[in-house]
The first five atom37 places (N, CA, C, CB, O) and aatype in JSON, in Angstrom:
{
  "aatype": [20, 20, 20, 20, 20, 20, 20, 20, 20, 20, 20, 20, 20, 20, 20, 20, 20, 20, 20, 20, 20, 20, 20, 20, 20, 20, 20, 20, 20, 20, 20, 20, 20, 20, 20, 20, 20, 20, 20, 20, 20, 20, 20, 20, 20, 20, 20, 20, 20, 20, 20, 20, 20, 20, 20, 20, 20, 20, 20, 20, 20, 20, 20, 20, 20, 20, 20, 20, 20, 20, 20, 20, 20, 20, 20, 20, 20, 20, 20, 20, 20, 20, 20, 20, 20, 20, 20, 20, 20, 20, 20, 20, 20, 20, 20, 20, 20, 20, 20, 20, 20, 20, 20, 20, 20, 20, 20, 20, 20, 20, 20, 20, 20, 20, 20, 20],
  "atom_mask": [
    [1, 1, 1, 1, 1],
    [1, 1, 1, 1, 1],
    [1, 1, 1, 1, 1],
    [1, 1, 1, 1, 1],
    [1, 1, 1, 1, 1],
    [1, 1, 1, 1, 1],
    [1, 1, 1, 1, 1],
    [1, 1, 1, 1, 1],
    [1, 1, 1, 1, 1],
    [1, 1, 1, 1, 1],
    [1, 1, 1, 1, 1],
    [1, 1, 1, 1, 1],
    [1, 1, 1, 1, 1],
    [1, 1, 1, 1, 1],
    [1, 1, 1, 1, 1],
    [1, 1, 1, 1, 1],
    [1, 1, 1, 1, 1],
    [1, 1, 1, 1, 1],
    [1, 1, 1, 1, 1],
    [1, 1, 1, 1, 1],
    [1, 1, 1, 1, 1],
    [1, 1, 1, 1, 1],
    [1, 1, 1, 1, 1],
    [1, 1, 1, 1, 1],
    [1, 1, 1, 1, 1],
    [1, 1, 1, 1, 1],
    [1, 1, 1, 1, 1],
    [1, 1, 1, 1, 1],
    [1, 1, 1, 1, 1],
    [1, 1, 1, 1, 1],
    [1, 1, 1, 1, 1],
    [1, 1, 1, 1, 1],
    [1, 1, 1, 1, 1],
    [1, 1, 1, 1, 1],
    [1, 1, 1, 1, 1],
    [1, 1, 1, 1, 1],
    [1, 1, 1, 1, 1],
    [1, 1, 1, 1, 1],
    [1, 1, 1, 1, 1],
    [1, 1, 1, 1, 1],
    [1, 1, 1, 1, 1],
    [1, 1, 1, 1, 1],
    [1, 1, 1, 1, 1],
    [1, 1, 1, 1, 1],
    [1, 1, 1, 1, 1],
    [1, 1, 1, 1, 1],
    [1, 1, 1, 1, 1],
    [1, 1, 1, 1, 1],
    [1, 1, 1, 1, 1],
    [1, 1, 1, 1, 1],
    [1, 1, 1, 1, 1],
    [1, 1, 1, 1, 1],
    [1, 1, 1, 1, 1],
    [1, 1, 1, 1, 1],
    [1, 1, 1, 1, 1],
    [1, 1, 1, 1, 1],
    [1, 1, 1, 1, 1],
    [1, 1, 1, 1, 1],
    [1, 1, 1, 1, 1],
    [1, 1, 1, 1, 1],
    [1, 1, 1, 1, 1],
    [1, 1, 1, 1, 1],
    [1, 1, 1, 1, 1],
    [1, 1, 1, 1, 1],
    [1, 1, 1, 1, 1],
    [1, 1, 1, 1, 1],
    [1, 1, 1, 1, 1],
    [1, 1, 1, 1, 1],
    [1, 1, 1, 1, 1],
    [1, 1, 1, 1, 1],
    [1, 1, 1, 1, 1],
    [1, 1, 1, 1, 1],
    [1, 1, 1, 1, 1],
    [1, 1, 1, 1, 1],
    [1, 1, 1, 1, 1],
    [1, 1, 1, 1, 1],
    [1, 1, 1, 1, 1],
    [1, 1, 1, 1, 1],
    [1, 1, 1, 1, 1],
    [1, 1, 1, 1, 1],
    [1, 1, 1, 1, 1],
    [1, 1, 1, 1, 1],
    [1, 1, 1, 1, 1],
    [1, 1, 1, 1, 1],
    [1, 1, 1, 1, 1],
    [1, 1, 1, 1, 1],
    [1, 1, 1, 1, 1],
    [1, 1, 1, 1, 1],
    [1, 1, 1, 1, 1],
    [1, 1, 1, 1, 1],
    [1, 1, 1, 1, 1],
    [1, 1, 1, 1, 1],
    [1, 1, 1, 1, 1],
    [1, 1, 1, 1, 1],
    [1, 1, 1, 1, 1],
    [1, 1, 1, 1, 1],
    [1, 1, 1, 1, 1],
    [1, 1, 1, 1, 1],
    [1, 1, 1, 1, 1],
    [1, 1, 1, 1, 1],
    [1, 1, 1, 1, 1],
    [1, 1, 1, 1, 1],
    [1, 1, 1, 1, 1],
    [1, 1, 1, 1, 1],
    [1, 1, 1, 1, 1],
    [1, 1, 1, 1, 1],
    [1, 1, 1, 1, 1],
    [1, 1, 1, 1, 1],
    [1, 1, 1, 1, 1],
    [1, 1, 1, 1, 1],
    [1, 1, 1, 1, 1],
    [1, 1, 1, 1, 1],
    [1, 1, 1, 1, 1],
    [1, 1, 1, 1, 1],
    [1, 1, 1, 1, 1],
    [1, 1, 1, 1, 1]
  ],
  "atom_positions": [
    [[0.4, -16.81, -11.93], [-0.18, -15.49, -12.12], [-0.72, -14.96, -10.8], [-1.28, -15.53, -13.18], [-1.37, -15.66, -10.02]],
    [[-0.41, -13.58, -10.59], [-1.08, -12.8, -9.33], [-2.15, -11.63, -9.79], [0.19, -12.03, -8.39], [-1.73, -10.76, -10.54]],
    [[-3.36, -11.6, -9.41], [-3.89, -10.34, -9.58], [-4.52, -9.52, -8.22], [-4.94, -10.56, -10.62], [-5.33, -9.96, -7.4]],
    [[-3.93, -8.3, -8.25], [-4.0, -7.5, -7.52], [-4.9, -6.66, -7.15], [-3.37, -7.15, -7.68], [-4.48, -5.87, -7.99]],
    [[-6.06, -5.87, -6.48], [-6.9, -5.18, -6.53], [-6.81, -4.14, -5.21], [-7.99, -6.0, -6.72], [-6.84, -4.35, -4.0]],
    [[-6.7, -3.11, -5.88], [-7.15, -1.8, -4.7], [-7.97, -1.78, -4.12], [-7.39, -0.64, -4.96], [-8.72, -2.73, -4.32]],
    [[-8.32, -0.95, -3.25], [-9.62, -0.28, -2.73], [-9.36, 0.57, -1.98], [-10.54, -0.99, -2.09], [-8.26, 1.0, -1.63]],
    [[-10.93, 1.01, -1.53], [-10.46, 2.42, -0.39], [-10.24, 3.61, -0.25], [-9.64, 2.47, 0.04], [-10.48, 4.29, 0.75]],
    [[-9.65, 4.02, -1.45], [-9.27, 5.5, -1.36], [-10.22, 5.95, -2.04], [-7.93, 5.98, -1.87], [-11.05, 5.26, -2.62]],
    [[-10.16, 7.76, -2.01], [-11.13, 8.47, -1.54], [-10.83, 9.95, -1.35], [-11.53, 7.89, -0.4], [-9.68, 10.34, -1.59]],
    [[-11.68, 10.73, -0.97], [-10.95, 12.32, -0.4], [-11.28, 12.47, 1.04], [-11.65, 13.87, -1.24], [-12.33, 12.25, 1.65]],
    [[-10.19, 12.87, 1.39], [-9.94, 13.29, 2.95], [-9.32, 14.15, 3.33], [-9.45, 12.56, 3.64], [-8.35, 14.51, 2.67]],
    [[-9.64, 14.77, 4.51], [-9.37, 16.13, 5.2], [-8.23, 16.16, 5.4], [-9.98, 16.45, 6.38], [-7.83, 15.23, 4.69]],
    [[-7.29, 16.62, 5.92], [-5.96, 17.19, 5.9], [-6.16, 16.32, 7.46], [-5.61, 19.2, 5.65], [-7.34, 16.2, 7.78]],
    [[-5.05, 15.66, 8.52], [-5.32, 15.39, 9.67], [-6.01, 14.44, 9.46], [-5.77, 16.24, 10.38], [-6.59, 14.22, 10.53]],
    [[-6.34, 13.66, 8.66], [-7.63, 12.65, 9.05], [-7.17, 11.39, 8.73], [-9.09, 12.9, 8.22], [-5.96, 11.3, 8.57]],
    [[-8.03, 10.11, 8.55], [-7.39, 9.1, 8.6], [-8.51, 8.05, 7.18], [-7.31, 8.6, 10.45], [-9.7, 8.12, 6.85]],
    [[-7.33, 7.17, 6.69], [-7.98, 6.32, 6.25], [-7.4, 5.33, 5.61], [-8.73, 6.75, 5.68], [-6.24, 5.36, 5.21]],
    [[-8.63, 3.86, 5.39], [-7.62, 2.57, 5.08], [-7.66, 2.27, 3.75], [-7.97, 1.22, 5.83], [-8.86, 2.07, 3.6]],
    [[-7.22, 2.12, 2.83], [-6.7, 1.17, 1.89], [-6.17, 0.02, 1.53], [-6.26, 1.45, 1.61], [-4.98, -0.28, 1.65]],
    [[-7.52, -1.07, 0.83], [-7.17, -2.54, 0.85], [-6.86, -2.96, -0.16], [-8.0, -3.36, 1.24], [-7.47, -2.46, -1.11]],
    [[-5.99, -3.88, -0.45], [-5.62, -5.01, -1.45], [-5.98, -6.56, -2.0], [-4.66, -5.14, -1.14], [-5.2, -7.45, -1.66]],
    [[-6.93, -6.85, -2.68], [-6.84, -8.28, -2.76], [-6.55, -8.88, -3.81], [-7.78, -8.81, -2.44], [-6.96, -8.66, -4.95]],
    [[-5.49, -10.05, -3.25], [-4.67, -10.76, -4.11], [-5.24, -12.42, -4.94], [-3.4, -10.95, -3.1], [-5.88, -13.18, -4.21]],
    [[-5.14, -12.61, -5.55], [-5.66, -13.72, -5.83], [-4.72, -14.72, -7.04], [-7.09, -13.29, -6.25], [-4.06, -13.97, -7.75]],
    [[-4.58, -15.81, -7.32], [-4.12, -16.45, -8.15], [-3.29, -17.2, -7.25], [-3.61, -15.77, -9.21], [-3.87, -17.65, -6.26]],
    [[-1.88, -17.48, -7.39], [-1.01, -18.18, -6.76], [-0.54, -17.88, -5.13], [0.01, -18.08, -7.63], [-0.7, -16.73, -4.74]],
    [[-0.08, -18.72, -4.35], [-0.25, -18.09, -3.24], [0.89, -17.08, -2.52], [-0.57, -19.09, -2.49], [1.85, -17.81, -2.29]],
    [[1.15, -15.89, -2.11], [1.79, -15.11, -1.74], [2.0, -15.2, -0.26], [1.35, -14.11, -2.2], [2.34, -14.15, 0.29]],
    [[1.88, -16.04, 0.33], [2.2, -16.13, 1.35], [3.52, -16.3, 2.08], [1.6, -16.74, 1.5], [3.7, -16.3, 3.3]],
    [[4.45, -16.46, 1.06], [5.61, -16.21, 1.52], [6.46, -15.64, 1.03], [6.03, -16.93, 1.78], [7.65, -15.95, 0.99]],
    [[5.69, -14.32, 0.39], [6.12, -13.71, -0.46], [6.14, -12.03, 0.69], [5.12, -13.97, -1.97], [5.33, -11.8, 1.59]],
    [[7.02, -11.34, 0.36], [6.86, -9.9, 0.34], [5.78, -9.05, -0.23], [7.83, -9.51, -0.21], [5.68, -9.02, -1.46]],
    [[5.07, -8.45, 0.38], [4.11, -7.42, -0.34], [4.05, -6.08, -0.09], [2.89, -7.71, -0.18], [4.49, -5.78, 1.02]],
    [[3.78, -5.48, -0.53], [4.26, -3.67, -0.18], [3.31, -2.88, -0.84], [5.92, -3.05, -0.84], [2.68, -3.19, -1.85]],
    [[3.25, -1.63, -0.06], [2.38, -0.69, -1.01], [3.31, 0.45, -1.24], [0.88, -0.13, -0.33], [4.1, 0.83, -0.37]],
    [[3.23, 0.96, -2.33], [4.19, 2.26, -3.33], [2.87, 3.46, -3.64], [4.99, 1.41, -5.38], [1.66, 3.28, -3.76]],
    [[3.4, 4.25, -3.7], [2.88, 5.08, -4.28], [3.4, 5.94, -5.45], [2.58, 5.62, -3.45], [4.56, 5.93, -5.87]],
    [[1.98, 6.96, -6.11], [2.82, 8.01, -6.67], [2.28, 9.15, -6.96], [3.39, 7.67, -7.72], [1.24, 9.34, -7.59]],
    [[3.26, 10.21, -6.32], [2.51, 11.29, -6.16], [2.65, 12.11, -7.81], [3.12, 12.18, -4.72], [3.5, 11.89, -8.68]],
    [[1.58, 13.01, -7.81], [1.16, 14.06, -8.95], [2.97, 14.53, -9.77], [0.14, 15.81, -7.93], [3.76, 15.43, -9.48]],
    [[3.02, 13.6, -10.69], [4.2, 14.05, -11.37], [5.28, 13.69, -11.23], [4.39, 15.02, -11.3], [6.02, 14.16, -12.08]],
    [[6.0, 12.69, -10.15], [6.64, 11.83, -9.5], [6.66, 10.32, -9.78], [6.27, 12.04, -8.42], [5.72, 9.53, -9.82]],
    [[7.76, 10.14, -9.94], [7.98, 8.21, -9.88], [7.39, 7.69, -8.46], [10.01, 7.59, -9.86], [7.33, 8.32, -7.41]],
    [[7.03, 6.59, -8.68], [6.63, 5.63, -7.93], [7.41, 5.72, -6.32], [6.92, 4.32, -8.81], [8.58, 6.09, -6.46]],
    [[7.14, 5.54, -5.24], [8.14, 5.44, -4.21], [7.55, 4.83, -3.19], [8.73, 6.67, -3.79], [6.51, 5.34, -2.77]],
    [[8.08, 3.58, -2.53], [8.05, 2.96, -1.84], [7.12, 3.54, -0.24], [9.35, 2.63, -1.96], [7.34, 4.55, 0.42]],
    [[6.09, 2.48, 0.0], [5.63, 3.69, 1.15], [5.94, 2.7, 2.34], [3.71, 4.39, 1.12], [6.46, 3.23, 3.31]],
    [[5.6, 0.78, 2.44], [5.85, 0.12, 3.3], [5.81, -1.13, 3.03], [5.3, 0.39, 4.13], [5.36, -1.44, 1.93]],
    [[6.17, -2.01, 3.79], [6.16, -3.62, 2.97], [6.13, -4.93, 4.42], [8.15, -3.85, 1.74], [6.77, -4.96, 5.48]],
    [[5.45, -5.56, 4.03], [5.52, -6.82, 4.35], [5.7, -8.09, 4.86], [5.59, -6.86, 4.18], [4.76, -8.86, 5.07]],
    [[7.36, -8.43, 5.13], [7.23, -9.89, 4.47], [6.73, -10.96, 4.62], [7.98, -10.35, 4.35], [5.83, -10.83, 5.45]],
    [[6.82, -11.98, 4.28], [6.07, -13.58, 4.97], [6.06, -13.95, 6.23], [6.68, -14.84, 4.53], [5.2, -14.63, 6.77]],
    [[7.35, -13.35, 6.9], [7.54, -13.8, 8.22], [6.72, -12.96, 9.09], [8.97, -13.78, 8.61], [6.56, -13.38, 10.23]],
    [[6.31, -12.11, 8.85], [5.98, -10.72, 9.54], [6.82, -9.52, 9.47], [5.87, -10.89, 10.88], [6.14, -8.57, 9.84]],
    [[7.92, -9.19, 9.16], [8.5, -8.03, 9.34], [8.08, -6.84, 8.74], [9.59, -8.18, 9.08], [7.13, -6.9, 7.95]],
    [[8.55, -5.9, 8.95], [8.11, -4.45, 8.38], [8.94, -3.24, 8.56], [6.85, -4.06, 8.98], [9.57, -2.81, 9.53]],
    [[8.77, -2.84, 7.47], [9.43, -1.49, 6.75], [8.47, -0.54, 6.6], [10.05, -1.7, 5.3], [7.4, -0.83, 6.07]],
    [[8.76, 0.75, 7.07], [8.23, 1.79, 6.46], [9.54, 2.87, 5.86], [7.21, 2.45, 7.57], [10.74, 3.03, 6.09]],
    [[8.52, 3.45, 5.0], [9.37, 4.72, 4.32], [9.22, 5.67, 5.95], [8.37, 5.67, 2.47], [8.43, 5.58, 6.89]],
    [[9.92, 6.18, 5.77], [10.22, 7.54, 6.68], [9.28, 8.4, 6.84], [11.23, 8.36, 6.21], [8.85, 8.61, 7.98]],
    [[8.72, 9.16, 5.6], [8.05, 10.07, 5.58], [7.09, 9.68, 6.1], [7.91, 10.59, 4.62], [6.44, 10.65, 6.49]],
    [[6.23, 8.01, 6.52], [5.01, 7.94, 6.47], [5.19, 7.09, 8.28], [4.31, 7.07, 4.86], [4.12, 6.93, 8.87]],
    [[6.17, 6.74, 8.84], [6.67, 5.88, 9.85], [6.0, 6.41, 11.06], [8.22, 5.84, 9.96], [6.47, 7.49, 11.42]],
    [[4.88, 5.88, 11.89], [4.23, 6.64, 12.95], [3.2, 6.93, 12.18], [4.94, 7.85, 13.62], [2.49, 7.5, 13.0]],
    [[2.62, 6.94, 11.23], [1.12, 7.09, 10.94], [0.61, 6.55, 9.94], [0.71, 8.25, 10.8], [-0.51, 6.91, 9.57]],
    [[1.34, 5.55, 9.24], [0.66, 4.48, 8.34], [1.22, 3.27, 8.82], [0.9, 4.64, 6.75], [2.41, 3.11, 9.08]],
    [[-0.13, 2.0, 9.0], [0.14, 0.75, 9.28], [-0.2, -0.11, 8.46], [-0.27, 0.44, 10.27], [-1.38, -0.43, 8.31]],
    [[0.71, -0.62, 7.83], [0.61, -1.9, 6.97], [0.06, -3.19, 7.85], [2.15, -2.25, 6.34], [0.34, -3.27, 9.04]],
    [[-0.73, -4.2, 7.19], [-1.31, -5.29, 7.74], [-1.27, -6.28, 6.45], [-2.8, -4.94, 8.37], [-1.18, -5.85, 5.3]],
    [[-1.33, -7.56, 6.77], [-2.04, -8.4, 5.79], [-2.55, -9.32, 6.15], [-1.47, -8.82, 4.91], [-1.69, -9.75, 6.92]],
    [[-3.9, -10.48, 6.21], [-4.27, -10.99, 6.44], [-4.34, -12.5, 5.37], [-4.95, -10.24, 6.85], [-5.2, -12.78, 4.53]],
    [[-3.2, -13.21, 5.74], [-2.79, -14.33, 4.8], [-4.28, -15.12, 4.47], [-1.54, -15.44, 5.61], [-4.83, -15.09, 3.36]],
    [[-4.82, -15.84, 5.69], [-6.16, -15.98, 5.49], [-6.93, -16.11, 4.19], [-6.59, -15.05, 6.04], [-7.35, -16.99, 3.45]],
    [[-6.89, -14.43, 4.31], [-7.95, -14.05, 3.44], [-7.76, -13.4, 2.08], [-8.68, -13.26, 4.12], [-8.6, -13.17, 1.23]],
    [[-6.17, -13.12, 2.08], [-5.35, -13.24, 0.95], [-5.74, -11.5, 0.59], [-5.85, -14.68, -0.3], [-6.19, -11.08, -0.47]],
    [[-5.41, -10.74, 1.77], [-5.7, -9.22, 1.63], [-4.41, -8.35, 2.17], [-7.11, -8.82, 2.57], [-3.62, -8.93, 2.92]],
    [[-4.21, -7.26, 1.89], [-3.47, -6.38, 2.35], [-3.87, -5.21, 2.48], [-2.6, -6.35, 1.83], [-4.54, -4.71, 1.57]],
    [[-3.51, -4.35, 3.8], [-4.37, -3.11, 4.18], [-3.14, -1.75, 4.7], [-5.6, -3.67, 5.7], [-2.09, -1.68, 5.34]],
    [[-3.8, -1.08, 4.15], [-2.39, 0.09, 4.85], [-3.46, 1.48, 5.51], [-0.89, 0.98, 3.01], [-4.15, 2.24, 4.82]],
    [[-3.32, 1.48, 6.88], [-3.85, 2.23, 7.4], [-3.2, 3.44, 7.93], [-4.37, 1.65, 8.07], [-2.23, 3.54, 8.68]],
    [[-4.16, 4.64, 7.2], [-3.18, 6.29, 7.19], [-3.89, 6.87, 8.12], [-3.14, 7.43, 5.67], [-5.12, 6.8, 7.99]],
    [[-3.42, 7.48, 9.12], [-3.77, 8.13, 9.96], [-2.73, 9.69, 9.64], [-3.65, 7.21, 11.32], [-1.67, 9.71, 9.02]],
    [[-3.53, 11.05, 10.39], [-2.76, 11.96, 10.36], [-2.37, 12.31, 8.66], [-1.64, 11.54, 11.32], [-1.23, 12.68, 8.39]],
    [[-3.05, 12.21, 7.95], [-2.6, 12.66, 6.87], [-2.65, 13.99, 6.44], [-3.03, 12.04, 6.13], [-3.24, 14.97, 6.89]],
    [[-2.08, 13.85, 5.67], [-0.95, 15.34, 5.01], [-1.3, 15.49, 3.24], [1.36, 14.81, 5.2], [-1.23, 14.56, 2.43]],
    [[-1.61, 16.66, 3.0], [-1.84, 16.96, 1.79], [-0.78, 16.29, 0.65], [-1.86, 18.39, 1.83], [-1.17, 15.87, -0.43]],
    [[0.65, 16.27, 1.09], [1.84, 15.54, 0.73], [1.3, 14.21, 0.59], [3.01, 15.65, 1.75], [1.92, 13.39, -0.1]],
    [[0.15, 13.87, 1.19], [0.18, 12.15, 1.04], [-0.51, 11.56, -0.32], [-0.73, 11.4, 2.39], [-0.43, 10.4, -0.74]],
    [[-1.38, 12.9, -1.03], [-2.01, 12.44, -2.03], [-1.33, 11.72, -3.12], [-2.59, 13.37, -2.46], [-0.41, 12.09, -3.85]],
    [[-1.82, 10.88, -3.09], [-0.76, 10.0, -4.77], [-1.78, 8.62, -5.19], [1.53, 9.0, -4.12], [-2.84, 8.48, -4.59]],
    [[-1.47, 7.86, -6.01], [-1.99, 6.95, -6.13], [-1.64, 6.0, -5.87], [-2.27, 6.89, -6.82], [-0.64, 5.58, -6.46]],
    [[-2.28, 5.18, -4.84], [-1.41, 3.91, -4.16], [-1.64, 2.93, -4.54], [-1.47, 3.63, -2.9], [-2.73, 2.81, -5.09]],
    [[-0.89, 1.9, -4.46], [-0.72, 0.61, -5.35], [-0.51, -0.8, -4.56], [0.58, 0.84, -6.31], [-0.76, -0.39, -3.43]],
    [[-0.29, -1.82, -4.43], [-0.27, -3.22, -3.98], [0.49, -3.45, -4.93], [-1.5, -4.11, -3.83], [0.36, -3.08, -6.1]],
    [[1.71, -4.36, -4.25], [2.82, -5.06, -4.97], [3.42, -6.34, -4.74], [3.76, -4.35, -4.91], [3.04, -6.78, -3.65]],
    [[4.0, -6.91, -5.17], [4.78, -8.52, -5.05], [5.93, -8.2, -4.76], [4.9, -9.55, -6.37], [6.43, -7.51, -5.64]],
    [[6.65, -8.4, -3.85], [8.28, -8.14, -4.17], [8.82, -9.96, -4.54], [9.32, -7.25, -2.35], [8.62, -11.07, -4.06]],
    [[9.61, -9.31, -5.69], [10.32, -10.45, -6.15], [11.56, -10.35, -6.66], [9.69, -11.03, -7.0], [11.8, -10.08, -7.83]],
    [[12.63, -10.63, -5.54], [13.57, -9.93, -5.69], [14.65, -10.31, -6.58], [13.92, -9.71, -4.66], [15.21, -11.36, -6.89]],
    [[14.75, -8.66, -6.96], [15.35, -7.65, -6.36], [14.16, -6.73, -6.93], [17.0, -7.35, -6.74], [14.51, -5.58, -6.68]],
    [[13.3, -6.71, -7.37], [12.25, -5.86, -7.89], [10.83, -6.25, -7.69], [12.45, -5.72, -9.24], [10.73, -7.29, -7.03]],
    [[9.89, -5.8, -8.0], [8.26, -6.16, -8.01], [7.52, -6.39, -8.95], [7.54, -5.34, -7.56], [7.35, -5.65, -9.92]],
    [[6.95, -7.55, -8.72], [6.63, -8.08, -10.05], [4.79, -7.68, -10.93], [6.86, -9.85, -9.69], [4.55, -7.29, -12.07]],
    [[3.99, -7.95, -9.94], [2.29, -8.05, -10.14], [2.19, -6.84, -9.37], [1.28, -9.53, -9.48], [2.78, -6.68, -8.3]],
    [[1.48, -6.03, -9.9], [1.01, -4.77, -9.35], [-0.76, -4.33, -9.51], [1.96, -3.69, -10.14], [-1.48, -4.55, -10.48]],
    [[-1.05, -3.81, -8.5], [-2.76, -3.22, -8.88], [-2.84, -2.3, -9.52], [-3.68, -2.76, -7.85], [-1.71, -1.84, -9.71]],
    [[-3.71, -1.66, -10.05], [-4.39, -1.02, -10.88], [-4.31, 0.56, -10.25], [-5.82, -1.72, -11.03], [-4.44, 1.61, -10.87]],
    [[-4.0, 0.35, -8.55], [-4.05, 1.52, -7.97], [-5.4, 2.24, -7.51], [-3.42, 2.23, -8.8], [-6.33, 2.18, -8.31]],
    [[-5.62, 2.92, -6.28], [-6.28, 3.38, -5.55], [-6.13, 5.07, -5.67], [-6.0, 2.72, -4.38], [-5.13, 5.47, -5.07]],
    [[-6.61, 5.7, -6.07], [-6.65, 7.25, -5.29], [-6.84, 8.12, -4.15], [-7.19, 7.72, -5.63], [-8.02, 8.15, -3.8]],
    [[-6.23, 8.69, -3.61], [-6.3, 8.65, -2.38], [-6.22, 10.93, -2.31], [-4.75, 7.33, -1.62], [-5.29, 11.56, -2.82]],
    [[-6.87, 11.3, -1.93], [-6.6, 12.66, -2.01], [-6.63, 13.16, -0.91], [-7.31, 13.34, -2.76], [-7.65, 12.89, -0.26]],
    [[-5.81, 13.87, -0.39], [-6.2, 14.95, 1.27], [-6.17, 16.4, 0.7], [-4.68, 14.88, 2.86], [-5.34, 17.1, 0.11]],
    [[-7.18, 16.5, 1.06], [-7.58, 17.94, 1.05], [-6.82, 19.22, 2.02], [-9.02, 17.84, 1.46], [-7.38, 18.94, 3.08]],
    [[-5.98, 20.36, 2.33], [-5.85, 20.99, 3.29], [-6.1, 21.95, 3.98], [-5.36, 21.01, 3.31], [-5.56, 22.08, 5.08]]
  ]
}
């Protein structure tokens, strides 16, 4: 079993910046893929950046140059830091497992609003 927890989000200015954390707990994910998705007002879920065990990383496009994914195995956390945000960015963001070919344990989700 994995359980997942948000944090972080909040309302913010159009241009401005901010972080959103994850903590994971139960079995260990450390060599697992983790990613954060979002979803905006009325919209399916969509991938924002990910992970994996080794270190590598993906971003979605829309967000590439001003959100940085991190995780700190350690301490069994994951952080996605938004800089430059865009009214477009409001959605509710989430912490995920990838287990492929899909994602398995998900959080509860964070809110995140930019104002413009």
């Amino acid at each position: 079993q994995v359980h997942l927890v948000e944090s972080g989000g909040g309302l913010v200015q159009a241009g401005g910046s901010l972080t959103v954390a994850c903590a994971h707990s139960g079995e260990s994910l450390r060599r697992n893929t983790l990613a954060w998705f979002r979803r905006l007002p009325g919209k399916e879920r969509e991938f924002v950046a990910g992970v994996g065990g080794s270190g590598d990383i993906v971003y979605a496009d829309s967000v590439n140059g001003r959100f940085t994914i991190s995780r700190d195995k350690s301490a069994n956390k994951l952080w996605l830091q938004m800089n430059d945000l865009k009214f477009e960015d409001t959605a509710v963001y989430y912490c995920t497992r990838n287990w492929n070919p899909t994602y398995d344990y998900w959080g509860q989700g964070t809110q995140v609003t930019v104002s413009s």
